[in-house]
BAFI-3210 file (N, C-alpha, C; in Angstrom, 3 decimals, decimal comma, padded with zeros to 6 digits):
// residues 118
n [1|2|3|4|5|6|7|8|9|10|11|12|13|14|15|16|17|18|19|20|21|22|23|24|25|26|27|28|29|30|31|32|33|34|35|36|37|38|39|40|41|42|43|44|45|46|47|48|49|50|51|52|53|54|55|56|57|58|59|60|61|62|63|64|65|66|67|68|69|70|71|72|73|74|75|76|77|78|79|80|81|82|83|84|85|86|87|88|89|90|91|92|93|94|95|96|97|98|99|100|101|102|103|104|105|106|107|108|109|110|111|112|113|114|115|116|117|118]
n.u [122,909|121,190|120,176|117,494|116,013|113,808|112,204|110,661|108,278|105,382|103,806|100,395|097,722|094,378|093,090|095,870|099,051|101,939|104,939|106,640|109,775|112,018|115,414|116,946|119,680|123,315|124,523|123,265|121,890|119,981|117,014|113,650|110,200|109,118|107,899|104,811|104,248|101,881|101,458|101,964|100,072|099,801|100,199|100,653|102,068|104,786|106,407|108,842|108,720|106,935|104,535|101,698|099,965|097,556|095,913|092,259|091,598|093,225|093,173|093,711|094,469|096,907|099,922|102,613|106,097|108,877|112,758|114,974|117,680|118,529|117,899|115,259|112,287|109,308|106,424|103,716|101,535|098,526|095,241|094,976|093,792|092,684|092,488|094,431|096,792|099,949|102,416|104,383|106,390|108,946|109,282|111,209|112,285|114,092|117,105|120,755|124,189|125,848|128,966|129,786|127,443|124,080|121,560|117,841|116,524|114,099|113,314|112,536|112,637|112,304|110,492|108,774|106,801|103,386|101,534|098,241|096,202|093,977]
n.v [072,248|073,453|077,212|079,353|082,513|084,525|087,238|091,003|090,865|092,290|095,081|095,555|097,903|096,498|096,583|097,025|096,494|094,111|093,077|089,625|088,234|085,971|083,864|081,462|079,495|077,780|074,608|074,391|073,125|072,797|074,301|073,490|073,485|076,066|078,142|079,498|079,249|079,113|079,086|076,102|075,478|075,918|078,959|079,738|078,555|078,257|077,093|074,567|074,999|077,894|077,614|078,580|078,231|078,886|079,191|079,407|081,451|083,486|084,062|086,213|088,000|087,949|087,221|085,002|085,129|084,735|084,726|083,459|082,997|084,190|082,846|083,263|083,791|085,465|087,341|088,884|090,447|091,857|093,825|093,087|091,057|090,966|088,264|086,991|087,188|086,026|083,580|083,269|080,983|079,812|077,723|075,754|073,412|071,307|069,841|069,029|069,762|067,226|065,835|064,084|063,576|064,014|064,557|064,969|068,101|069,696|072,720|074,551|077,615|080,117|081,612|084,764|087,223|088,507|091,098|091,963|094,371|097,002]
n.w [064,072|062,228|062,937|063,742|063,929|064,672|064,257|064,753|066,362|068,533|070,016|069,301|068,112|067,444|063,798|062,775|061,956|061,511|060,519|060,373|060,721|059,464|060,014|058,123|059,323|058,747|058,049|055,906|053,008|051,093|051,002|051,923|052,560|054,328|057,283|059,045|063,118|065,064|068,384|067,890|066,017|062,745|060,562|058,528|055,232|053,033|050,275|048,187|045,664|045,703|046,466|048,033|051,583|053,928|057,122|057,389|059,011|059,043|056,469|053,439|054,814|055,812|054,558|053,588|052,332|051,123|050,637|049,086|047,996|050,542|052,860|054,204|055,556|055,285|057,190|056,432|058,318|058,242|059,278|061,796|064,510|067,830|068,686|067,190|068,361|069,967|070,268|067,597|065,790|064,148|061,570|059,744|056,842|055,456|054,077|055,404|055,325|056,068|057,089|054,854|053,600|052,872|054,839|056,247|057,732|060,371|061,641|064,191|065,436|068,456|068,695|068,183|070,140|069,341|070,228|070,271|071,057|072,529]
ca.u [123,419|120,501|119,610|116,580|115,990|112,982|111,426|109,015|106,561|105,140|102,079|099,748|096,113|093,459|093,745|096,957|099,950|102,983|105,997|107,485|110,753|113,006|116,402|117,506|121,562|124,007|125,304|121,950|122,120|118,716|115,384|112,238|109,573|109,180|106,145|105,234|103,250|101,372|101,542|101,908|099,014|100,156|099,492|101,303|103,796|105,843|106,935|110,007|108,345|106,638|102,860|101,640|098,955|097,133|095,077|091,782|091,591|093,726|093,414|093,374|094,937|097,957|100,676|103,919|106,658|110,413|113,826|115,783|119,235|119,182|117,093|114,812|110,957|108,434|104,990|103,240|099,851|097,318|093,808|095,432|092,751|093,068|092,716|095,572|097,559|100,308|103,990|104,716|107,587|109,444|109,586|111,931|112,981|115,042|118,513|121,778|125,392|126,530|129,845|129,925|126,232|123,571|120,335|117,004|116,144|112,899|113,468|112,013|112,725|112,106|109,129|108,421|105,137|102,717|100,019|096,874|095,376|093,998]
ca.v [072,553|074,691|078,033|079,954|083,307|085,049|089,166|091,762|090,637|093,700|095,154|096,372|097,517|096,118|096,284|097,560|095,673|093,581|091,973|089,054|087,696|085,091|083,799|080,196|079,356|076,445|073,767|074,127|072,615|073,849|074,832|072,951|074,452|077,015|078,155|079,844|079,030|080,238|077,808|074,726|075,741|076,113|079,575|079,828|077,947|078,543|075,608|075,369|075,845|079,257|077,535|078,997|078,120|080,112|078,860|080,212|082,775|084,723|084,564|087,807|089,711|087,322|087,352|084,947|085,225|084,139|085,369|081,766|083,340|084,576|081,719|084,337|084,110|086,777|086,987|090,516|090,422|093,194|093,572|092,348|090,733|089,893|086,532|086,799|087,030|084,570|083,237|082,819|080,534|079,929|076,543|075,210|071,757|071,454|069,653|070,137|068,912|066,124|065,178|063,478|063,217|065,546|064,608|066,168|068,717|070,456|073,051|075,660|078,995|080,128|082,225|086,136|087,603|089,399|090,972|092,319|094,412|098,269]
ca.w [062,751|061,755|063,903|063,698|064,741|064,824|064,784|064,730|067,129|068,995|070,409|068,118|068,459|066,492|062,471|062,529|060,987|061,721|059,744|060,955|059,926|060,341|059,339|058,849|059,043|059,010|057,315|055,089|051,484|050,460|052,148|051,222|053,198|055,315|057,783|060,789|063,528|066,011|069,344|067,352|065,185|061,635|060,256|056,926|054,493|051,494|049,857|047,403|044,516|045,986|046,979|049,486|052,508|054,953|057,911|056,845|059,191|058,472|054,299|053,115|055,920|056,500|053,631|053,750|051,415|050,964|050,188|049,177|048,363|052,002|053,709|055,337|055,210|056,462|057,205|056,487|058,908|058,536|059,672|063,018|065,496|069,094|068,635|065,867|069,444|070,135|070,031|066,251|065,529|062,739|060,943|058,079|056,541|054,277|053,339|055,597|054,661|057,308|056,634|052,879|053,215|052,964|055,869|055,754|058,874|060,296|062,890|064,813|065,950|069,873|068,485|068,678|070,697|068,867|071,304|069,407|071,763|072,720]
c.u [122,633|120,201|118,893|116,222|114,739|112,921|110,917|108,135|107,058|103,411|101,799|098,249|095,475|093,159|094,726|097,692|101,618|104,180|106,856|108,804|111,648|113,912|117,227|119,239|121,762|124,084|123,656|122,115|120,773|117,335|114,115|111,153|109,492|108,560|106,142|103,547|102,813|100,749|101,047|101,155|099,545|099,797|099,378|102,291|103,628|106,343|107,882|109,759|107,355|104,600|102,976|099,683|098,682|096,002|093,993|090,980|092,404|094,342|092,953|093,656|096,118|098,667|102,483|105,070|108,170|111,334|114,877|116,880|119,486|118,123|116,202|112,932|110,203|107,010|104,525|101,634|099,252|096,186|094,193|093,519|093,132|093,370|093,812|097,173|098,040|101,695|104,069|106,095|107,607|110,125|109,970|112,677|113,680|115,928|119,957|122,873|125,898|127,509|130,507|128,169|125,719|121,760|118,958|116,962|114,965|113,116|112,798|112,894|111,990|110,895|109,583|106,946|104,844|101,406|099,309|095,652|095,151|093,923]
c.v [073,650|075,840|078,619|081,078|084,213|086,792|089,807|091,409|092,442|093,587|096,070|096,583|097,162|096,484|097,380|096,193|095,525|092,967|091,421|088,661|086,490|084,320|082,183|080,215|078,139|075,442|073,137|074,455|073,285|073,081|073,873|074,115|075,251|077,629|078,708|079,189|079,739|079,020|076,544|074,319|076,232|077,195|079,689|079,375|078,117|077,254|076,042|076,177|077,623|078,655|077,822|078,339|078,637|079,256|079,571|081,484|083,848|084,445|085,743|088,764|088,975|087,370|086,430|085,189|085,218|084,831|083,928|082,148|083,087|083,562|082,132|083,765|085,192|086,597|088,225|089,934|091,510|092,724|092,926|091,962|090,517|088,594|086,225|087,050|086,265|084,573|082,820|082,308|079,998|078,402|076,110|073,939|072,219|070,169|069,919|069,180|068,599|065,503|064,849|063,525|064,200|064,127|065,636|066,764|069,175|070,959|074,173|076,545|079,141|081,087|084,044|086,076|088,321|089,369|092,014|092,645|096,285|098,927]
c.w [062,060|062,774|062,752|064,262|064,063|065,198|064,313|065,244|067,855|069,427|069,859|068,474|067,243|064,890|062,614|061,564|061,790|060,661|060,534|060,105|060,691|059,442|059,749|058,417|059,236|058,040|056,074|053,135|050,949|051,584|051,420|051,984|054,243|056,244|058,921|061,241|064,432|067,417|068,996|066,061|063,763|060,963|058,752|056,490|053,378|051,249|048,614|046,140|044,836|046,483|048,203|050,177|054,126|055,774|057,486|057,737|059,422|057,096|054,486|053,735|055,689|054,979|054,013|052,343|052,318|050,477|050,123|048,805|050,011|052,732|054,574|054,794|056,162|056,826|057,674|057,143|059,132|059,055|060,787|064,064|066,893|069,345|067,813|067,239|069,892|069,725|068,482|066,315|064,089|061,723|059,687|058,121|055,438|054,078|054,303|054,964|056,146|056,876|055,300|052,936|053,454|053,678|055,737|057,737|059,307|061,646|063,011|065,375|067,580|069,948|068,951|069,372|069,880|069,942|070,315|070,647|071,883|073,810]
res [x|x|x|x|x|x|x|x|x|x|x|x|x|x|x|x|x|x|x|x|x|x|x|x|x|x|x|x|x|x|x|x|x|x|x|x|x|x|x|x|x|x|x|x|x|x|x|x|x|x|x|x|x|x|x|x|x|x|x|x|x|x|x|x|x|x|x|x|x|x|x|x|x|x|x|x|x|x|x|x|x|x|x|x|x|x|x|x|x|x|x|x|x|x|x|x|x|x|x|x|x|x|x|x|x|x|x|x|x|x|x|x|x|x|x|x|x|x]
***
């Protein structure tokens, strides 16, 4: 009921810069939070009201932010590292409409690569 689609990974060398994005669809009543990860590892989430949290290494380089008309979130990463290397996927809960009823969801995305290397 929900898809997830994921992009902008790429290979980048060392502090350079990436924007990820990703776009949720489907029978989705409203979004609660939103988040990416980075192989399972939680990097950053948006929550409805707009709080945000950052693994703490990458505060201060890493940047997520939302678009809730269009169900999209992004995640601007500068100061790239090697170690900042890795499948990012794209996680949102929310709300969908089932029938007469409305269910909550939490799904993932099939991830982009970002390689961080020179």
């Amino acid at each position: 009921q929900v898809q997830i689609v994921e992009s902008g990974g790429g290979k980048v060398q060392p502090g350079g810069s990436l924007t990820l994005s990703c776009a949720a669809s489907g029978s989705i009543v409203s979004v609660n939070s939103m988040a990416w990860d980075r192989q399972g590892e939680e990097v950053a989430r948006i929550s409805s009201d707009g709080a945000t949290i950052y693994k703490a290494s990458v505060k201060g380089r890493f940047t997520i932010s939302r678009d809730i008309a269009k169900n999209m979130v992004y995640l601007q990463m500068n100061s790239l590292k090697p170690e900042d290397t890795g499948v990012y996927s794209c996680r949102v809960t929310g709300m969908v409409q089932n029938g007469l009823t409305q269910t909550g969801f939490s799904s993932w995305g099939r991830g982009t690569q970002v390689i961080v290397s020179s």
